[in-house]
N, C-alpha and C positions, 0 to 999 in steps of 0.2 A: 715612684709611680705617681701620676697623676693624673685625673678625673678628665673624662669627656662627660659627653653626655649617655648615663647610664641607661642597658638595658633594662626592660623589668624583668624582675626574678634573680638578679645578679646582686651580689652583696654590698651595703651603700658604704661608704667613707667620709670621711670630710675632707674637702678639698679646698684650694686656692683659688678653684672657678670652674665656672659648670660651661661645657660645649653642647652644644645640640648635637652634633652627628657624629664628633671623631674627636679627637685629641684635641685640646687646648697648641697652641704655638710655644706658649710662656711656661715653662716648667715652673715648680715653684723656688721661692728666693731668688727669680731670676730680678735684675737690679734697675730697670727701665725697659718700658716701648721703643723697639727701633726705629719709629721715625718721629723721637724727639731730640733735642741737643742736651742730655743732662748737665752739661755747665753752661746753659743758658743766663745770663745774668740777669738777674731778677730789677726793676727799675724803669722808669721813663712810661709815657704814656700811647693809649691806640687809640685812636677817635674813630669810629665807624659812620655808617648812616642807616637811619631804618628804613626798611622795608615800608614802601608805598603803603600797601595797605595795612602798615600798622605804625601811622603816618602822627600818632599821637597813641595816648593815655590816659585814664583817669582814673586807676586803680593800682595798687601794687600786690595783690592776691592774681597768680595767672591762670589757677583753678575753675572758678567760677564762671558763671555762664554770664553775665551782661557786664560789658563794659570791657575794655584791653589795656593788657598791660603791659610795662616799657618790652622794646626789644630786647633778648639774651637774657631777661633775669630769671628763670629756672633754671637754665643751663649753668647759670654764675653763683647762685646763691644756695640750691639744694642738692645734696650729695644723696648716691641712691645705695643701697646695698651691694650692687656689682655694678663695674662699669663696662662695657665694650673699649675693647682696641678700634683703631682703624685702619688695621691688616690683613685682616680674617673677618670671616664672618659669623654669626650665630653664636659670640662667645663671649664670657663676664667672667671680668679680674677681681675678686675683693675689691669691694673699698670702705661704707661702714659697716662692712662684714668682714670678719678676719678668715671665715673659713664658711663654706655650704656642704649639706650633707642631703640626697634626692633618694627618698626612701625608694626599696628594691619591688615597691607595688606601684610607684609613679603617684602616688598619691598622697605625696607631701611634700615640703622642701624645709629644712630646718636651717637658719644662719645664725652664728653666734657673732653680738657686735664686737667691733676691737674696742678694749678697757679706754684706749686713750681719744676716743672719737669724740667730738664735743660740738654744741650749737653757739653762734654767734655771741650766747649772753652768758655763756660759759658753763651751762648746765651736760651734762654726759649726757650722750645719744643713747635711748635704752630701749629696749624693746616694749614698752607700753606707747613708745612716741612713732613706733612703724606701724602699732597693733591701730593707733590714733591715724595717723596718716592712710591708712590703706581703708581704715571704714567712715573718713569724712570724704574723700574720695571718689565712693562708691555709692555717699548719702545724696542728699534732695537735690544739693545747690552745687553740683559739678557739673561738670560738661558728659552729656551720655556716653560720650565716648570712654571714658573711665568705665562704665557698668559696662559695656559690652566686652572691654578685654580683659576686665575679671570677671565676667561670668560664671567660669568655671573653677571661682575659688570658691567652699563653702566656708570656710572663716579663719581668722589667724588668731593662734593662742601662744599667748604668754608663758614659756617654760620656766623663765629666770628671769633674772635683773637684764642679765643683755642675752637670753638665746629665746626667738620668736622661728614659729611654726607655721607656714602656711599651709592650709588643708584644702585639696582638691576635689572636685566630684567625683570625676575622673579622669584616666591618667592620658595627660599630654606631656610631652618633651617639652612645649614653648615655654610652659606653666615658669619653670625657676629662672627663666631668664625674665619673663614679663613682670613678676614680682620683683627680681632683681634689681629690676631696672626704675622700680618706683620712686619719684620725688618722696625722701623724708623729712616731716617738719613737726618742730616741737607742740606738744601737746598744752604747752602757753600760750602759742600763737591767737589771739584774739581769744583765747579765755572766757569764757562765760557769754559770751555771742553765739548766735549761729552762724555760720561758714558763710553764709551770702553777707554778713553784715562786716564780715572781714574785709574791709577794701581798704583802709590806704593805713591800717596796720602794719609797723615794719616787719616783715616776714622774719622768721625764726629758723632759720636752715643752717646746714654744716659745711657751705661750700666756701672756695676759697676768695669768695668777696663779697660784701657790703654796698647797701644804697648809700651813697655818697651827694654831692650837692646834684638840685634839683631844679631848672627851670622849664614848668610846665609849659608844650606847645614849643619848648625848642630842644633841652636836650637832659640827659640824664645820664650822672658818671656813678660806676663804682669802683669802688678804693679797696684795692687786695688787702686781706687780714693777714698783717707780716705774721701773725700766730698761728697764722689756720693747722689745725691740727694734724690734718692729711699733706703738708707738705716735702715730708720726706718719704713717704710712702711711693713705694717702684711705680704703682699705676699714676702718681701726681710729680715724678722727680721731673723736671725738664717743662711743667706746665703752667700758667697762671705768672707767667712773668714779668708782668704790667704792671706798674704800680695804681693805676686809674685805667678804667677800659671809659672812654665818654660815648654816647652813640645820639649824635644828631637828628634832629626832625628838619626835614624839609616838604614843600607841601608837593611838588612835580617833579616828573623826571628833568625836566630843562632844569631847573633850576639845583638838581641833586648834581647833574656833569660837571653846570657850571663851576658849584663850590668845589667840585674835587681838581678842576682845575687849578683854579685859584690858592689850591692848599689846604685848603678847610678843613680835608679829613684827608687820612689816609690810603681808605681802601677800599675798594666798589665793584663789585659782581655785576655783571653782565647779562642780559638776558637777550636784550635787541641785537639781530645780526645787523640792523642799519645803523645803530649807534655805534658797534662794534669797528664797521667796516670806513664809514666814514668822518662819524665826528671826536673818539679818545684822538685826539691829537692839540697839540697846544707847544709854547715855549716849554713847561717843563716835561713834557715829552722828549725835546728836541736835546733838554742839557742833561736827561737820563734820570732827573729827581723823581720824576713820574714814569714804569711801564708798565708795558701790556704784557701777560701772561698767558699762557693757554696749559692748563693742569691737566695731563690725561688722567682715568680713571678705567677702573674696573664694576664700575657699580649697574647695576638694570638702569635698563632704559625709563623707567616707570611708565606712566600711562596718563602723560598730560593729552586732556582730551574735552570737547565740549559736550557739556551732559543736556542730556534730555529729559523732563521732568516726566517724567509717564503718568503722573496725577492730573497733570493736565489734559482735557479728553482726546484730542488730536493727535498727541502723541502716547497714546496708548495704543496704537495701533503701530505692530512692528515693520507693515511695509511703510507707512509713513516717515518713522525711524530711518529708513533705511533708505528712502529716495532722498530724504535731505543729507544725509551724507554722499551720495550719489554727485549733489549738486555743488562740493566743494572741490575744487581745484586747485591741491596742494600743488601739484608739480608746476604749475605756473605761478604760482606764491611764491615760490621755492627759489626759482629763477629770478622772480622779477624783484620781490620784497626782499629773501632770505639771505640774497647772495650765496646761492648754494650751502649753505651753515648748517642745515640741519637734514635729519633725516626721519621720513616719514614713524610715528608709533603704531605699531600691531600688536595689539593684543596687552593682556595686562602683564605676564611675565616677559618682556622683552631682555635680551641679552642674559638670561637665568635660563639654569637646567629645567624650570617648571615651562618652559615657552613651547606650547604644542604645534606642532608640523607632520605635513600628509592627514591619512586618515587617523581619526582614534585606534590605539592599541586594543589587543582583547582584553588591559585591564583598565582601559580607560572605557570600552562597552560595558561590563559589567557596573560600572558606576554611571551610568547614563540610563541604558536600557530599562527600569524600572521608570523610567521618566518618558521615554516617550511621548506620548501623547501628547505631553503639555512640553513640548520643547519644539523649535522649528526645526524642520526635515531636516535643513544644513547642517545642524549638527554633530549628524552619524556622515560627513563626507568630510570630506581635503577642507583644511583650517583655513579661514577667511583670511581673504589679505584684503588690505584697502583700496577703495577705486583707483583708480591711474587712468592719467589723461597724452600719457606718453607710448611710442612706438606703437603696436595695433589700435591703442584704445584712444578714445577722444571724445573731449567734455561733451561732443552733442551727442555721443553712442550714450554717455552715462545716462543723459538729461531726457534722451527716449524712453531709456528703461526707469527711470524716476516716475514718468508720467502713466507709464504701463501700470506701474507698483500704487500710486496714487488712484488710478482709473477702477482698479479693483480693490482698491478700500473705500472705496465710494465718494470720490472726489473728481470731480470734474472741470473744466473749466470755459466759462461762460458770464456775461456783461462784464469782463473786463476783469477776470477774478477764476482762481482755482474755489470751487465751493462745492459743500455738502449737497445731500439731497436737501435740505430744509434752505439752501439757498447762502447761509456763511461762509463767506469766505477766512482761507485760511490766513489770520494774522496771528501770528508769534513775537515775543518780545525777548530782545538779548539783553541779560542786565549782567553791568560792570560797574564795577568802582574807579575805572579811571578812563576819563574822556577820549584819550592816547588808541584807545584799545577796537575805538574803530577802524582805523587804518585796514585790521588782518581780519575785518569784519567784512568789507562794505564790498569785497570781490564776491564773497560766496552769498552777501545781498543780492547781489545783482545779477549770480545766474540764478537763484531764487528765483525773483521775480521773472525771466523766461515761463516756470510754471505755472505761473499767476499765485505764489505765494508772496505774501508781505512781511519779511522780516526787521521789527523796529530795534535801532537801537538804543539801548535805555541805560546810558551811564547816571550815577547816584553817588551820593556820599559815603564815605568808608561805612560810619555808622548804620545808616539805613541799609547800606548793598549786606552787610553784616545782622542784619536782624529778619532782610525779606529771607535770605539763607536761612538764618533758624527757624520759619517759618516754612521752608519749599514754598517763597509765594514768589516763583518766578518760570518761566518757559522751560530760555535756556540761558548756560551759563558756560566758564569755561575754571578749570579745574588741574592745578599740576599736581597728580597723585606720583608718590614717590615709588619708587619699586624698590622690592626685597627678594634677594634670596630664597628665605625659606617665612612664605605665608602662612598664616597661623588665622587666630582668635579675631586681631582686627579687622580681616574679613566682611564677616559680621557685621560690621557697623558701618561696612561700605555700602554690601550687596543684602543683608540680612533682613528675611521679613517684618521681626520687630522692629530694627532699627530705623525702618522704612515711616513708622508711624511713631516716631519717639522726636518730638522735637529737636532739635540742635543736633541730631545725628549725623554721622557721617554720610548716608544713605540717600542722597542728594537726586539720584536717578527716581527713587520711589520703586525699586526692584519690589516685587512679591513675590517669589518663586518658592517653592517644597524643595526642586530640585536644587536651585542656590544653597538654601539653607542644608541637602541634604550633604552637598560635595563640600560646602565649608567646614560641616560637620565630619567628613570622614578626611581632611585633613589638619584639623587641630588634633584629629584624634590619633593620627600618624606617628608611629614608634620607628619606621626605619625612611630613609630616604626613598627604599623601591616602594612602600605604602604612599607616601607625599605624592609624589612626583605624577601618579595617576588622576589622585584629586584633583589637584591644581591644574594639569591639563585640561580636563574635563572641565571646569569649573570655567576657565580663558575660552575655549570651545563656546560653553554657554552665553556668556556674557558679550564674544562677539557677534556673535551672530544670532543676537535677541536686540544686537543695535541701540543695546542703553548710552553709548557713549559713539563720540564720534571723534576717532584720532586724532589729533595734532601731530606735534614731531617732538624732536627732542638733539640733544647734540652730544656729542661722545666729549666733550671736557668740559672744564669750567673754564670763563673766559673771567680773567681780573684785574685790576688795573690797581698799580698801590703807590708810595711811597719810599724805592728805594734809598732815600736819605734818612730816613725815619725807621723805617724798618727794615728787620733779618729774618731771616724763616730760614729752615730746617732743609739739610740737603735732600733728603730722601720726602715724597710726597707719597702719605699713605693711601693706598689705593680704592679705599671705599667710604674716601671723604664724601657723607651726605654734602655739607656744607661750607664752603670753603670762608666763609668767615668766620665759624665757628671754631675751623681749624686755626684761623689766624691767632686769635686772639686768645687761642688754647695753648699754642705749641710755639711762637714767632715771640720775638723781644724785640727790644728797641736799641737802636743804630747807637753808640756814641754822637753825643752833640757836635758838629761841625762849627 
C-alpha cells in the first residue's frame, strides 16, 4: 500500500510521498522517474544563458530581499525534503526525507531525515537545520512571499536527531507538500549574522552541486559533487549529469542569439514568435549542430497578463480597468507581430479543471453570494472572455464602449486630452526592464491615445525596474504568472488583502478584496477536489471581471533551440515541465566528443 493524499479522520502511516488528491504514480522501491535515462553517463559540460532580467549578480544567498542571485543556484545547490516528479501532478517523492507521515486531524505533517543525507561541508542534514531553515525564512530579511505560503504553519518542532514536525493551524491538503518542498540549508550557513548580512557566504545546502569558478558580470559555473550523497537515490538516478553546469551573462537579447549561434552555449528558450519564426537560423542550423525544438506539454496556461496597479487613483476605478483592456488588439498582434504562435489568456486557471465557464454553479453562488454587494454585477453571469477584434466584433465597437465606460467614471475628453472633472488628463506610465519590450506596447499606445489617454513608455535597469516593483511604484506592468493545477496558500500573496500592503509581495495589482481573501481562504482550506474546484472558480470569476489584470497570450509548448553535438536528452518529455531548462540540465548529458 501506499499513501495519497490522506483524508481526515482516516489513520496516518508513513509513507514514500504524500499526493494531494489520489494515488501517488511511484509505488514505493520503485527504481527511477520515467522520463529520465538511468544509465545516463554522468560527465562533460552545459553552458546555458541567463535570463534577461537576471542579467547579473551580486549576492549568493537567493533568499533575501535586495540584491540577485546567479541563475539555477537553488535549484542546484539545496535539496528539499520531497521532491515533485514531472509526470503528475500535486505529488512528493522523498528526498532528505526518507519517509512522511500527515497526521489523521490534517494538522501536522511528521518526516523522518535519511541517516545518510549530508551538507556540502560534510556535516548530516538534521532536523534542527529544517527547524533553522523554515524559521530564517519566514523571519525579517526574506522575501514576503515565504510568510504568505506558511502562514498557516504554526511552528516546527524537533522530535529527534532527524524526525521534524510541522504544526498547522489548520488543516489544509497543500500544507505537506509546501513544507515539503522547502529549500533546506545548514544552520552554519553565515553563523552568528543575521540572514540579510548573508550575501556572498558560500551557501551550505545538500544538493548535487557546488559554486565553482566565478567571473562576475560574465558567467558562473557549478561543479557536480561526484559525492553528493543523494546520488543513487530512485528520485536522483538518471539526474545531475554534468560534470560543470556554467550559465552565461549577456547584457540583450541580440547579442544572447548571436552567441548561441556562434556556439557560445548550448541552449536557449524562446519566448519571441518573431525571433522564433524568423531569425534561429544560421550555418549551424544548416549542418544540424544547432536545432529547433517545439516540446508539447500538459501544463495551464497560466495568466501572463499586464497588471494594473489599483493604488494608483485612476485605476481604482474598475470601468477604467476595463476600457483599457477594451483598447488592446490582440487579434491583430497576433496576426501581424505573433505570427499566429500564440493564443489569447482567460482567466487565471487556463487549460485546469479550476477554469470556470457559463454561469456560476449553485456551489460556486453559495461562495459568492455573501459578497455581493461589493463585487461587480458580471460576476453572478457567463464567465468573461477577452475583447476580440474579429468576425462580429471590431476594435472601433470596443473603443466606443471604452469611451462610454470612461464617460461614466467621470472622464471625458476635451483641449486635446481625456480628463477628470478637476481638468487631468489621463497619463499612465508602462515600466520594463528591457527596451525590446516596446515593440507589443506601442500598437495598444496608439489605440490609447484615440481616447485621448497617454500611455508612456518607461524602460529602466534591471535593478531599479526590480526595486520600483518592491515598492508598487509603478502604473502598469507586464507579468508571466505561472499556472497550477491545484491553487492553494500562494494565492494570497498574489490577490491577498495583506499581501497587498506588504512590500516585496507578490500582490502587484494592489487587490483589497474580503471576497478575495474569503475564496482564497475556502480553498486552502479544501479537503476534497469537489470543495476546490468551486473556490477557485469563484475566485477566476472575481478576479476577471474586477479587471486587475489584462490578458496577454501564451503558447501550448516550449519552443528551444540547443546543441545537438553537445548534447542528449531523454526520449520521453515529461509533460508538466515548468521549465525546460531546468529540465535540461536536470535530466540531459553530454554527447561523446567529436
Amino acid at each position: 500500500m501506499f499513501c495519497c493524499g490522506l483524508l481526515l479522520g482516516t489513520p496516518a502511516w508513513a509513507a514514500h510521498g504524500y499526493a494531494l488528491w489520489g494515488q501517488l504514480k511511484y509505488p514505493p522501491g520503485f527504481s527511477h522517474f520515467d522520463y529520465v535515462n538511468p544509465q545516463a553517463p554522468k560527465g562533460g559540460d552545459i553552458r546555458l544563458v541567463s535570463n534577461l532580467r537576471l542579467s547579473t549578480f551580486d549576492k549568493y544567498n537567493p533568499f533575501t530581499i535586495k540584491g540577485s542571485a546567479p541563475a539555477y543556484l537553488s535549484g542546484l545547490m539545496f535539496d528539499s525534503l520531497l521532491t515533485g516528479s514531472l509526470d503528475e501532478t500535486a505529488a512528493g517523492y522523498g528526498l532528505l526525507a526518507q519517509d512522511v507521515t500527515v497526521a489523521p486531524d490534517g494538522l501536522s505533517a511528521t518526516f523522518v531525515l535519511r541517516p545518510e543525507a549530508r551538507f556540502h561541508n560534510g556535516a548530516p542534514v538534521l532536523a534542527k537545520d529544517v527547524k533553522h531553515s523554515h524559521d530564517t525564512l519566514v523571519g525579517p530579511h526574506t522575501s514576503p512571499s515565504y510568510k504568505t505560503l506558511l502562514a498557516d504553519v504554526a511552528g516546527v518542532d524537533v522530535l529527534g536527531e532527524r524526525v521534524v514536525r510541522f504544526r498547522f493551524k489548520k488543516p489544509n491538503r497543500e500544507l505537506p507538500l509546501t513544507v515539503g518542498g522547502l529549500p533546506v540549508f545548514s544552520h552554519q550557513w553565515g553563523e552568528g549574522k543575521p540572514f540579510n548580512e548573508v550575501v556572498m557566504d558560500q551557501p551550505i545546502g545538500s544538493g548535487p552541486y557546488r559554486i565553482g569558478p566565478v567571473r562576475f558580470g560574465k558567467d558562473i559555473t557549478y561543479v557536480r559533487d561526484p559525492a553528493y550523497w543523494a546520488r543513487h537515490l530512485n528520485v536522483r538516478v538518471g539526474t545531475a549529469n554534468f560534470d560543470t553546469v556554467t550559465v552565461k551573462i549577456y547584457r540583450d537579447n541580440t547579442a544572447r542569439l548571436e552567441a548561441l549561434k556562434a556556439g557560445e552555449f548550448d541552449l536557449m528558450r524562446f519566448f519571441s514568435a518573431g525571433d522564433w519564426a524568423r531569425r534561429v537560423t544560421g550555418k549551424k542550423f544548416n549542418t544540424g549542430e544547432l536545432v529547433k525544438v517545439e516540446l508539447s506539454h500538459r501544463l495551464p496556461t497560466g495568466f501572463q497578463s499586464y497588471v494594473l496597479n489599483t493604488r494608483r487613483p485612476p485605476l481604482q476605478d474598475v470601468r477604467v480597468r476595463q476600457a483599457l483592456g477594451l483598447a488592446l488588439d490582440y487579434e491583430w498582434m497576433n496576426r501581424q507581430m505573433f505570427y499566429n504562435a500564440y493564443q489569447r489568456v482567460n482567466g487565471l486557471f487556463g487549460h485546469t479543471d479550476c477554469a470556470a465557464s457559463g454561469k456560476p454553479s449553485p456551489e460556486e453562488l453559495a461562495l459568492l453570494e455573501p459578497w455581493r454587494a461589493q463585487l461587480p454585477e458580471a460576476v453572478f453571469g457567463p464567465m468573461g472572455q477577452p475583447p476580440r477584434t474579429d468576425g462580429e466584433h471590431s476594435l472601433r465597437g470596443n473603443l466606443l464602449a471604452a469611451k462610454r465606460l470612461l464617460n461614466e467614471a467621470g472622464w471625458a475628453y476635451r483641449d486635446g486630452a481625456l480628463r477628470n472633472a478637476d481638468g487631468v488628463a489621463m497619463v499612465l506610465e508602462y515600466l520594463d526592464s528591457n527596451e525590446a519590450g516596446a515593440r507589443t506596447v506601442t500598437p495598444w499606445m496608439r489605440n490609447l491615445e484615440k481616447l485621448g489617454i497617454t500611455l508612456r513608455f518607461r524602460p529602466v535597469d534591471f535593478a531599479l525596474y526590480q526595486q520600483r516593483l518592491q515598492k508598487f511604484d509603478f502604473d502598469l506592468t507586464s507579468m508571466a504568472y505561472g499556472g497550477t493545477h491545484n491553487p492553494g496558500q500562494e494565492y494570497a500573496d498574489l490577490f491577498g488583502s495583506q499581501a497587498a500592503d506588504t512590500e516585496d509581495s507578490g500582490n502587484f495589482a494592489g487587490v483589497r478584496s474580503p471576497a478575495v481573501d474569503a475564496l482564497i481562504a475556502a480553498m486552502t482550506a479544501a479537503r476534497t477536489q469537489q470543495q476546490l474546484l468551486p473556490a477557485c472558480r469563484a475566485l477566476e470569476r472575481v478576479i476577471v471581471h474586477s479587471h486587475y489584470l489584462i490578458p496577454q497570450w501564451s503558447a501550448g509548448t516550449h519552443r528551444m533551440a540547443y546543441n545537438a553535438w553537445r548534447l542528449a536528452r531523454p526520449a520521453a518529455v515529461p509533460p508538466y515541465t515548468q521549465n525546460p531548462e531546468v529540465w535540461a540540465l536536470d535530466t540531459w548529458w553530454a554527447q561523446p566528443a567529436r
